[in-house]
C-alpha positions in Angstrom: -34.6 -59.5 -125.3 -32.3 -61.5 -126.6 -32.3 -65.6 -127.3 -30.5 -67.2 -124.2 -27.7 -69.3 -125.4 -27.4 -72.4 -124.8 -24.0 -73.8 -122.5 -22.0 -76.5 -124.4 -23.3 -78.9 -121.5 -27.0 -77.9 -122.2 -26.3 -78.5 -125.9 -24.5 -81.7 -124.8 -27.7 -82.8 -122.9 -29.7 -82.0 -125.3 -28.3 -83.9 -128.0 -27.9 -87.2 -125.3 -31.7 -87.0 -124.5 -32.4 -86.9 -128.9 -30.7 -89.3 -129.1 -32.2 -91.6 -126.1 -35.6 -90.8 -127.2 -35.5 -91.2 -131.4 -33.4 -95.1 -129.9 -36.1 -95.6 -128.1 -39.5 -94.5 -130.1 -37.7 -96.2 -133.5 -37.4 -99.2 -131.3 -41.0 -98.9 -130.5 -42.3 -98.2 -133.4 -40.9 -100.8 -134.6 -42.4 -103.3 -132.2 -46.0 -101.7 -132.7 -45.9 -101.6 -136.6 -44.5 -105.3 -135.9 -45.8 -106.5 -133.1 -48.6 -109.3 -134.2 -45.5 -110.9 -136.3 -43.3 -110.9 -133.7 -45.6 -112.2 -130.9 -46.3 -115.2 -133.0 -42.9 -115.9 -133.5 -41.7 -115.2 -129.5 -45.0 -117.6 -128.7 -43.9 -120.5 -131.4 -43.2 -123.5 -129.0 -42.6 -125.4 -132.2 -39.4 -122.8 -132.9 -36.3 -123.2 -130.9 -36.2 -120.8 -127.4 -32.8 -119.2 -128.3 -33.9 -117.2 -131.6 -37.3 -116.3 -129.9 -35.5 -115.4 -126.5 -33.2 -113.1 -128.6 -35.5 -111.4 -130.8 -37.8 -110.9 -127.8 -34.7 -109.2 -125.8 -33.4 -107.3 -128.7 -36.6 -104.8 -129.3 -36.8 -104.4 -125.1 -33.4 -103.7 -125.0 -33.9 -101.1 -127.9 -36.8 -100.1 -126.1 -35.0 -99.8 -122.6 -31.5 -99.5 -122.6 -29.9 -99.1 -125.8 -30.2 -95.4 -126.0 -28.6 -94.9 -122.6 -26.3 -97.6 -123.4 -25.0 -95.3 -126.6 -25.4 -92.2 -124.8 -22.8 -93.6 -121.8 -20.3 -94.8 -124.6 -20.4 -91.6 -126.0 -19.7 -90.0 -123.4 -17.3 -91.9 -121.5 -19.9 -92.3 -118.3 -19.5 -95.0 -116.2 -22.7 -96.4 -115.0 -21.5 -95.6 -111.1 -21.8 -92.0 -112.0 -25.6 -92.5 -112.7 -26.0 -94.3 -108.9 -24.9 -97.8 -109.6 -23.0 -97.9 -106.2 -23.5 -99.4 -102.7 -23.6 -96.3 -101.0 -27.1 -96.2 -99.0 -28.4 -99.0 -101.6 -30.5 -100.2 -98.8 -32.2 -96.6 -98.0 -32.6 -96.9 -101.7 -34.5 -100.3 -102.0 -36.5 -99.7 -99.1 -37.8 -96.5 -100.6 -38.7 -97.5 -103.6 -40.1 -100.6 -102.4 -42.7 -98.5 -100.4 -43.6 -96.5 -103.7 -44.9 -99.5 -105.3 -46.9 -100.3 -102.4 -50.3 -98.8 -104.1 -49.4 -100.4 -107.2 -48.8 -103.6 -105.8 -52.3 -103.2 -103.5 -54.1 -102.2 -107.1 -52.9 -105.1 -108.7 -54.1 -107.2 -106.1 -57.0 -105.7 -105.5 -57.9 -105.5 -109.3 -57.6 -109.1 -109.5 -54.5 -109.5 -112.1 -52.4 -110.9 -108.9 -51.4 -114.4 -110.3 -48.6 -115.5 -108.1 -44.8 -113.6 -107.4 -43.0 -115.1 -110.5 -39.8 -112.8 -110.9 -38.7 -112.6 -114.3 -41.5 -113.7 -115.7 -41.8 -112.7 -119.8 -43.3 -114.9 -122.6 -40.2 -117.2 -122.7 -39.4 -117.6 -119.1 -41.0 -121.0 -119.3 -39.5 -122.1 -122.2 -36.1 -120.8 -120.9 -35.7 -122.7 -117.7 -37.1 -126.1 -119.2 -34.6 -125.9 -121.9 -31.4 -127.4 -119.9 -28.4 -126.3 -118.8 -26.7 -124.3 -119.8 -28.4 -122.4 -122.0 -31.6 -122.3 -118.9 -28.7 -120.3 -116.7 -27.2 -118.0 -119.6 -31.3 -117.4 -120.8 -32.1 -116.4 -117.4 -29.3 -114.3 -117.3 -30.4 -112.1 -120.4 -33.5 -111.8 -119.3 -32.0 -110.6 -115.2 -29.9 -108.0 -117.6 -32.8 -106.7 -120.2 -36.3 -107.0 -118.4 -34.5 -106.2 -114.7 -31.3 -104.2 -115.1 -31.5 -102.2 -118.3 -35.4 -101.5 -117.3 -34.6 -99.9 -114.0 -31.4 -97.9 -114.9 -32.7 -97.0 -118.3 -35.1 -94.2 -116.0 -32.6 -93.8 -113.4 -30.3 -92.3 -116.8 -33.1 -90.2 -118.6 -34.2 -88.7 -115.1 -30.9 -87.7 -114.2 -30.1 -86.2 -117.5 -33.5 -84.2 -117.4 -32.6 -83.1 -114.2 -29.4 -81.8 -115.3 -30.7 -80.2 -118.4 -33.7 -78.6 -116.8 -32.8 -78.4 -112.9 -35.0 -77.1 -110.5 -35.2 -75.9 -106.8 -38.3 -77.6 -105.6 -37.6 -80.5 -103.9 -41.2 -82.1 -105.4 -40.8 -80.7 -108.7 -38.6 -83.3 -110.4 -38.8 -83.0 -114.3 -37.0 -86.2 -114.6 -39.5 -88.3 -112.5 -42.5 -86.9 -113.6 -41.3 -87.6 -117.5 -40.2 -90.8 -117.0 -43.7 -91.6 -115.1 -45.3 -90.3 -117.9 -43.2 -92.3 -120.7 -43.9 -95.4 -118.4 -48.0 -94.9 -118.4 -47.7 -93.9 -122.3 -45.8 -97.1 -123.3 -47.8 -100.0 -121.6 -51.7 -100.6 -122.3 -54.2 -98.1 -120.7 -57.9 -98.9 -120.0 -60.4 -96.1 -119.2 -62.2 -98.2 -116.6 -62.1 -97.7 -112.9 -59.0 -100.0 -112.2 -57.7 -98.9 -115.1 -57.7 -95.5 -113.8 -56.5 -96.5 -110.4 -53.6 -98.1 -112.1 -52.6 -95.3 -114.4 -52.1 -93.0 -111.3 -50.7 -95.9 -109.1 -48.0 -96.4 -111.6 -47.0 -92.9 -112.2 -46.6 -92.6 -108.5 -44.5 -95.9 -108.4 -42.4 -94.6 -110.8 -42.1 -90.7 -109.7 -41.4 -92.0 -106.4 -38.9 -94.4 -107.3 -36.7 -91.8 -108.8 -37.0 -89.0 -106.1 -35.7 -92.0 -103.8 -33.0 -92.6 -106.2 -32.5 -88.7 -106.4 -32.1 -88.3 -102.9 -30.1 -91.3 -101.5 -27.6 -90.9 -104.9 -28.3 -94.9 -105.3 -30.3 -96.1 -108.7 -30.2 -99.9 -107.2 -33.8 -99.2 -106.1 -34.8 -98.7 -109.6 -32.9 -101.9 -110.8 -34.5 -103.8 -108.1 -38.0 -102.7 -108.4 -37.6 -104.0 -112.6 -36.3 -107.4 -111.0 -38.6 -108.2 -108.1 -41.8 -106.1 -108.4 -42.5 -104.8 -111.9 -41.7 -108.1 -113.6 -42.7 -110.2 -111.0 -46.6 -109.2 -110.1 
């Protein structure tokens, strides 16, 4: 039996999801070979907030949103096609909101619950006591890289996964379950019993998350759950 060949769309996704992923693991790469030096120099009080604040946004935008960011150019996609509308946006929330329940009870329960403080990265502080109006446009980034760019950035790879490798089972999303796997490989694991209970809270936070989005067509869930629960517990 012959090789199947490959559509020009498949061949088109397959080249948009390369490209996505060798953005995204040079960016991290690049981070982890880098990271103590950067860290020191994001953390240096004694070094103006506006080169720290950029550095800091420029490897998690690499990280999170500047493959789909090329990808979209490239192709002439408008980020509405990928969900980015208000059609059922509150369905949307709502549903991904309860996904993050169990990871929001874990964290809680695990005792790394300090506080609700949205947007809150290294710099936050250093952002907001550094005046107006460099405080509002800081804030801004940070709204657009750690909040935006986070939540659509999955919304993008699990659509194009879908559409590259689509399925008939409703609970079978390829998408979902990669980008919960990507999002459990690329932040800190710990073999302990919480650590566990994480690991398997947040891959269901972020599977569910994107079935929501799959079926109310609306990726402002996943925006809001980077803005208001991710980056905020």
């Amino acid at each position: 039996m012959g090789k199947k060949q490959l559509t020009a769309q498949e061949k088109q996704l397959d080249i948009d999801l390369w490209i996505i992923a060798l953005v995204t693991l040079g960016a991290f790469m690049y981070s982890a070979l880098a990271g103590d030096q950067l860290m020191r120099f994001v953390k240096d009080s004694s070094i103006s907030v506006v080169p720290r604040l950029l550095v800091n946004a420029g490897i998690q935008f690499g990280i999170a949103g500047l493959g789909v960011t090329i990808v979209c150019t490239l192709r002439k996609e408008k980020f509405t096609q990928f969900g980015l509308t208000g059609k059922n946006m509150p369905a949307a929330i709502a549903g991904t909101v309860l996904c993050f329940v169990p990871s929001i009870c874990c964290t809680v329960a695990s005792g790394q619950f300090h506080g609700y403080q949205p947007f809150s990265i290294i710099v936050t502080a250093d952002v907001i006591a550094s005046g107006i109006p460099f405080s509002i446009l800081g804030m801004a980034l940070i709204v657009v890289v750690w909040g935006f760019f986070e939540g659509f950035n999955y919304a993008v790879i699990s659509e194009k996964i879908n559409r590259r490798y689509p399925t008939k089972n409703p609970w079978l999303d390829y998408g979902a379950i990669t980008c919960g796997i990507i999002c459990v490989l690329f932040h800190p694991i710990s073999v302990s019993f919480w650590g566990i209970v994480e690991i398997i809270t947040c891959f269901a936070a972020i599977y569910g998350m994107l079935l929501v989005k799959k079926r109310t067509g609306n990726a402002w869930g996943c925006v809001f759950a980077f803005c208001f629960i991710w980056n905020a517990i």
